[in-house]
C-alpha positions in Angstrom: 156.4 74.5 -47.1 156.4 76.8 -44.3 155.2 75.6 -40.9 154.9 77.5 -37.5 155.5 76.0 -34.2 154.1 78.2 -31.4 154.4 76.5 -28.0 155.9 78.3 -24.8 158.2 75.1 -23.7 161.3 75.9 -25.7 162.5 71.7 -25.2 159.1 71.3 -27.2 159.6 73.5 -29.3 162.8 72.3 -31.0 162.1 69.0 -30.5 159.1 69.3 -32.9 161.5 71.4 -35.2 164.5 68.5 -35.0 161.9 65.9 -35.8 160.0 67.8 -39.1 163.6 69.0 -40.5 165.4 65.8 -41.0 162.5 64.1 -42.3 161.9 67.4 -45.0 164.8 69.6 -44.9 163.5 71.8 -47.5 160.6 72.9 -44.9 160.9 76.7 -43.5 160.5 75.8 -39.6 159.6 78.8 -37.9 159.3 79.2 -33.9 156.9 81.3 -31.5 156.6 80.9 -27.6 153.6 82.9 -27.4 150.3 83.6 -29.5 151.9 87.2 -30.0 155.2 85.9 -31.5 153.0 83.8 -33.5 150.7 86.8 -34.8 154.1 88.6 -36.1 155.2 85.5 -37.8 151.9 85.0 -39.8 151.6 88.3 -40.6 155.3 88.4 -42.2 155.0 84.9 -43.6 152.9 82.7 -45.5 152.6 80.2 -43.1 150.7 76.5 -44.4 151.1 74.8 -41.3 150.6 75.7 -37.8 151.5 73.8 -34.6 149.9 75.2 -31.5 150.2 74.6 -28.2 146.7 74.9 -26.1 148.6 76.5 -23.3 150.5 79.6 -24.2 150.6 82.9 -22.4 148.5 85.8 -23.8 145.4 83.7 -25.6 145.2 80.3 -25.6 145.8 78.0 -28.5 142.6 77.4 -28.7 141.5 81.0 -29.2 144.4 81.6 -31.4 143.6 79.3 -34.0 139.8 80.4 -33.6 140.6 84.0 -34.0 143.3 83.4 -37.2 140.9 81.2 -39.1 139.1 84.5 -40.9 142.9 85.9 -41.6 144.8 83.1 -43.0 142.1 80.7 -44.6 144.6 78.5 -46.1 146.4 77.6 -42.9 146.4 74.0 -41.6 145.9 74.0 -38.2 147.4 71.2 -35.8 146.9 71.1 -31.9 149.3 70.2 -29.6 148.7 69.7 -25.9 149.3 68.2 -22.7 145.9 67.1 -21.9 144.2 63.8 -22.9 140.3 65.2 -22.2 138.1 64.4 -25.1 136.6 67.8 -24.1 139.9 69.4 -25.2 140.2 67.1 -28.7 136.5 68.1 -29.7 136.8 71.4 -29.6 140.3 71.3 -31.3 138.5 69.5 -34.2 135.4 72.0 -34.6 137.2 75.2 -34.7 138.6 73.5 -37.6 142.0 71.5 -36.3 143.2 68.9 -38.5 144.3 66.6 -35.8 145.6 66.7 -31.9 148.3 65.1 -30.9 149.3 64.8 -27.3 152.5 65.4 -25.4 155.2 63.7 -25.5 154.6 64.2 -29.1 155.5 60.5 -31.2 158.0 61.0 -33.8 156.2 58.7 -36.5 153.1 60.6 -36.3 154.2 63.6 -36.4 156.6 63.0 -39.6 153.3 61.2 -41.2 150.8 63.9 -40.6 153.0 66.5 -41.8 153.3 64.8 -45.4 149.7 64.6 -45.4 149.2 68.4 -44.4 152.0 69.3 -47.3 150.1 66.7 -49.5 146.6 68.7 -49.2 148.1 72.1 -49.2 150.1 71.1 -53.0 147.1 69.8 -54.2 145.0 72.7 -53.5 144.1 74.3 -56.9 145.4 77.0 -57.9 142.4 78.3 -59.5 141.1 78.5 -55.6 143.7 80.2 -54.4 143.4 82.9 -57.3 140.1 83.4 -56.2 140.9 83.1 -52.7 143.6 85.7 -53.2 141.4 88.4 -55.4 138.4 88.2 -52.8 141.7 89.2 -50.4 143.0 92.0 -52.6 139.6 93.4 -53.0 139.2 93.2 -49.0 142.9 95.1 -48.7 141.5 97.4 -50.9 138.3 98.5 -49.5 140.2 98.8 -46.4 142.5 100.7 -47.6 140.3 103.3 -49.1 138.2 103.1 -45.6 141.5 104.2 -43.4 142.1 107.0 -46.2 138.9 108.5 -45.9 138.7 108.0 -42.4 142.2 110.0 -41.7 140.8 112.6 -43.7 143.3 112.0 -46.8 143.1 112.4 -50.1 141.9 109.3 -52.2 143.4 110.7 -55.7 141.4 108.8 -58.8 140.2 106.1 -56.6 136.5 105.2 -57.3 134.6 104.9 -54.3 131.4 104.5 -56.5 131.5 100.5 -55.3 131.8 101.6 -51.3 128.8 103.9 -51.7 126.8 101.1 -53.1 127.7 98.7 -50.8 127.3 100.6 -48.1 124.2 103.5 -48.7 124.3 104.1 -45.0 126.4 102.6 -41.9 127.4 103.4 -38.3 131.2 103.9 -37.2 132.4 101.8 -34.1 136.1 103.1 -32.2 137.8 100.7 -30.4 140.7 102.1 -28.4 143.6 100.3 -25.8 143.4 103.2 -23.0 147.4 102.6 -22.0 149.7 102.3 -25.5 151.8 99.0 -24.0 155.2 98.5 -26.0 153.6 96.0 -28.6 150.0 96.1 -29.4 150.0 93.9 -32.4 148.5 90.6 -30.5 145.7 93.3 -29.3 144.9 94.7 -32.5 144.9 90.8 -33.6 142.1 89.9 -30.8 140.0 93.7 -31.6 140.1 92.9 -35.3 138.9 89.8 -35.4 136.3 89.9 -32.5 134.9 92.8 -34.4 135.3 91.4 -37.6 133.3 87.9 -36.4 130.7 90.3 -34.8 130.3 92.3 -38.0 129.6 89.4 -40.2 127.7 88.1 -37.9 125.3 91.6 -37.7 125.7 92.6 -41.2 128.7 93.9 -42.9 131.6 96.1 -43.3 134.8 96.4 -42.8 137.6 97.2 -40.0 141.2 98.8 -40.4 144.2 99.5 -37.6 143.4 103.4 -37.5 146.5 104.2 -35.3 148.9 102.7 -32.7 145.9 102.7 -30.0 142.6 102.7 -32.2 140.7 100.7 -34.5 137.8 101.3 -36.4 134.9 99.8 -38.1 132.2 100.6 -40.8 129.4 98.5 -40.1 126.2 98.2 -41.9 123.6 95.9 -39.5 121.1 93.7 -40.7 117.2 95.2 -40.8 116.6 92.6 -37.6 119.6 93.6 -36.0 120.7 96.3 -33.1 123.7 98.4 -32.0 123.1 97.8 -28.9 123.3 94.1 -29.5 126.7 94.2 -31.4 128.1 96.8 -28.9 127.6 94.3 -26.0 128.7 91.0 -27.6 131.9 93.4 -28.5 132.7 94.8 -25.1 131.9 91.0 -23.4 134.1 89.5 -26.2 137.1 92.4 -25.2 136.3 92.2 -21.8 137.4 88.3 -21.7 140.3 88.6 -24.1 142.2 92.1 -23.3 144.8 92.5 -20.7 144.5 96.4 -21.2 141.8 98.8 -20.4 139.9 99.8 -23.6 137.1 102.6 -24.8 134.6 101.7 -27.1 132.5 104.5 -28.8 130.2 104.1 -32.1 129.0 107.3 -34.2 124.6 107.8 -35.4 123.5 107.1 -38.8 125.8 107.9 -41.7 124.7 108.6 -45.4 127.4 110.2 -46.5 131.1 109.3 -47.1 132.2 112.6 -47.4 130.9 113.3 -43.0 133.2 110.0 -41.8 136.5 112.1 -40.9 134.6 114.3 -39.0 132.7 111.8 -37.1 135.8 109.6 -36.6 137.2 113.0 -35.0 134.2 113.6 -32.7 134.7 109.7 -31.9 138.8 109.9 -31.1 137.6 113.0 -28.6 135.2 111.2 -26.5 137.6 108.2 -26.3 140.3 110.4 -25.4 137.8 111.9 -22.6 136.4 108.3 -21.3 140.3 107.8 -21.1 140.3 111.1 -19.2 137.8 110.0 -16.9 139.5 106.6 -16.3 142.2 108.7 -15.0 140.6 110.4 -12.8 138.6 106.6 -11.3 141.8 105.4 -11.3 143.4 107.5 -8.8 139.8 107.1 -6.9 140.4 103.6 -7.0 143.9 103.4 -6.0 143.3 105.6 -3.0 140.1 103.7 -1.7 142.2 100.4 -1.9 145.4 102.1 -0.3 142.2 102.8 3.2 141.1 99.5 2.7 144.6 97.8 2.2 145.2 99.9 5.9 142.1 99.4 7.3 141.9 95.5 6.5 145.5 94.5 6.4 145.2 91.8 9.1 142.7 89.8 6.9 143.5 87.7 3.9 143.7 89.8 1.1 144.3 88.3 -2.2 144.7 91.1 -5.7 141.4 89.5 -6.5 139.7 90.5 -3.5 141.0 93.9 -3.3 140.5 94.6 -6.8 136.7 93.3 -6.8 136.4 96.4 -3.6 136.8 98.8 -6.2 135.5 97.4 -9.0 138.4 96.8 -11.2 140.0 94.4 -13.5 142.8 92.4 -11.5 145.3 92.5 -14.1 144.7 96.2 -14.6 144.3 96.9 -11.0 147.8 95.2 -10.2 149.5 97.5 -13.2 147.3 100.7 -11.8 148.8 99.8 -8.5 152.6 99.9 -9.4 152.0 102.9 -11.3 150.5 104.8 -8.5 152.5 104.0 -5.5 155.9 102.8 -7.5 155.4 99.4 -5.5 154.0 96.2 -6.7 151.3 94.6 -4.6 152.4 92.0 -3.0 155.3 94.2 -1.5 153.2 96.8 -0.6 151.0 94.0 1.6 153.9 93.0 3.2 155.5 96.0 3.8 152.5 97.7 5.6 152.0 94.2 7.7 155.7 94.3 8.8 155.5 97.8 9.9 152.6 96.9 12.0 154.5 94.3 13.5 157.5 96.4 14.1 154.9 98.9 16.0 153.9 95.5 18.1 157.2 94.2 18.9 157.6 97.3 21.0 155.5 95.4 23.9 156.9 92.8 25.1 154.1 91.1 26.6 152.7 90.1 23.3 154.0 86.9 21.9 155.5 86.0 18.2 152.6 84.0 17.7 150.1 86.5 18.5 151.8 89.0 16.6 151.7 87.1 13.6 148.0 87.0 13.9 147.2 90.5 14.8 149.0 91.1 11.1 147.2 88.5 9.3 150.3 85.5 9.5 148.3 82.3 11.1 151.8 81.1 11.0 154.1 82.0 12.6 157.3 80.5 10.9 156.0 81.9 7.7 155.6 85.5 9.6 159.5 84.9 10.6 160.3 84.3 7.5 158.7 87.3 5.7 159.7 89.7 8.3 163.9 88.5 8.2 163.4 88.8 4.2 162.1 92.1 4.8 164.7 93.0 7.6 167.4 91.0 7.2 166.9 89.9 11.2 164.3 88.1 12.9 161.4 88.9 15.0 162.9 87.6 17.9 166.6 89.4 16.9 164.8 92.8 16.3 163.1 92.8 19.7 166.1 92.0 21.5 167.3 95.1 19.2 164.8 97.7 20.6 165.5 96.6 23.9 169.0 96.4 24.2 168.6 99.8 23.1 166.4 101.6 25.6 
């Protein structure tokens, strides 16, 4: 029996995995702090039981467990949280949790509801999980002969006859992570899946991991159904989950199998030119904040505020920031309200207190405090400074 525990409180964490080993220490305990440790596990391992934490960096467990349902149907899923809100517990249970169990996590349960888990997943028939696992290598394959076609390579004696059938005419949709971050695997989780849902939900197809910052899907829609409609649930649905900046682009009418490669070219060019464009809005963007920053940098001004004055993401305007000037921020703020103060300690009419004001510090000990951090003396020592020097 293999079980996952994904939970980003390492003292939960092995506690849970203490607990289930010497009650059955024959069980494969495996351990993720985050939902994107937990995506490499399950896709390396057949996991039977998962053990998931609502609150986790990345997505949610909540999300997590919704998102994985499609991949791993076999999985028993269990929820594990801090909070006692029915709210929390009824949601657990209609994404399809088997039970939620609330921290500290009680010993005896736990050991009792894993032997029930292990019970159901032994007693599963194996004539199900044949069938399960040919509807699976049917899927794998389709998709596989999908990416082939799509890359432009050659398919061999592999009969399409089945795809053309299936599919007599369908639409192609790119969706591509702008920035390639060091491990894209929990984002090509969230895009596959999102798209996936969205596709079954419009019609039907099929979507593969085209390369490290793209992934596309064939998508036949429903008579009753739009692009338009799919495209927007799709970019809402990214918009919520994705930490990174992302293009999506969608090709016209297909008939023929034999025109995808070059419409999934034409489609990787326009990306790559909507990323273009981002650029070039990105510098924009940077620059008008750096005005306002100067401008404004007396008031309270929160990432959030500042990024909603030119229209970014927060998140992507706090990495677009560091990038650009080589500072994160927070620094930056500071750094720009302590010059200013450095500028008004010159006249030594003006007190600390107004000062700190004129900078955007309604206090003043907190203004001391940021400005000997900064300076390694305080306001009061650096004055004394400047004049002991004139």
């Amino acid at each position: 029996m293999n079980i996952l525990i994904a939970d980003d409180e390492g003292v939960i964490r092995e506690g849970v995995k203490r607990t289930i080993k010497r009650a059955f220490p024959d069980y494969s305990i495996h351990l993720a702090a985050s939902a994107e440790e937990a995506v490499k596990l399950m896709d390396s391992q057949p996991i039977d039981i998962v053990l998931t934490d609502i609150l986790m960096p990345g997505i949610d467990g909540l999300e997590f467990m919704k998102m994985s349902r499609r991949k791993y149907p076999h999985a028993k899923w269990v929820v594990i949280s801090a909070h006692s809100e029915f709210s929390y517990a009824q949601k657990a249970v209609r994404l399809g949790a088997r039970d939620y169990l609330l921290k500290p996590i009680g010993k005896t349960r736990l050991v009792e509801l894993m032997a029930q888990l292990a019970d159901e997943a032994k007693q599963e028939s194996a004539i199900t999980k044949e069938s399960e696992l040919l509807k699976t290598n049917l899927k794998y394959l389709r998709e596989a002969v999908f990416q082939r076609l799509a890359s432009g390579l050659d398919i061999g004696n592999l009969d399409i006859g089945e795809l053309i059938e299936r599919y007599p005419e369908f639409r192609l949709i790119m969706v591509r992570i702008e920035e390639a971050v060091k491990n894209v695997q929990l984002e090509h989780f969230i895009i596959e899946n999102v798209l996936s849902e969205l596709i079954d939900r419009h019609g039907q197809g099929v979507v593969v991991n085209f390369d490290r910052q793209s992934l596309l899907g064939l998508v036949q829609l429903e008579d009753n159904r739009t692009e338009g409609e799919l495209l927007q649930e799709l970019r809402t649905h990214l918009s919520h989950y994705l930490k990174v900046p992302f293009h999506i682009t969608s090709s016209d009418m297909i008939r023929e199998f034999t025109h995808i490669p070059d419409e999934v070219r034409r489609l990787r060019q326009s990306s790559v030119m909507m990323a273009g464009d981002r650029q070039e809005g990105g510098d924009k963007a940077i620059e008008v904040a750096l005005q306002y920053l100067k401008a404004h940098y007396n008031e309270e001004l929160s990432l959030e505020k500042v990024a909603s004055v030119v229209f970014l993401n927060p998140i992507y305007f706090s990495q677009l920031f560091k990038q650009k000037t080589g500072q994160g921020y927070k620094d930056y703020v500071i750094s720009l309200r302590i010059e200013q103060a450095r500028e008004l300690l010159l006249q030594p009419g003006l007190k600390l207190a107004e000062i700190a004001e004129r900078i955007g510090y309604s206090d003043v000990r907190h203004f001391t405090q940021v400005f000997r951090r900064k300076m390694n003396v305080t306001p009061t020592e650096y004055r004394q400074q400047l004049l002991a020097e004139r």
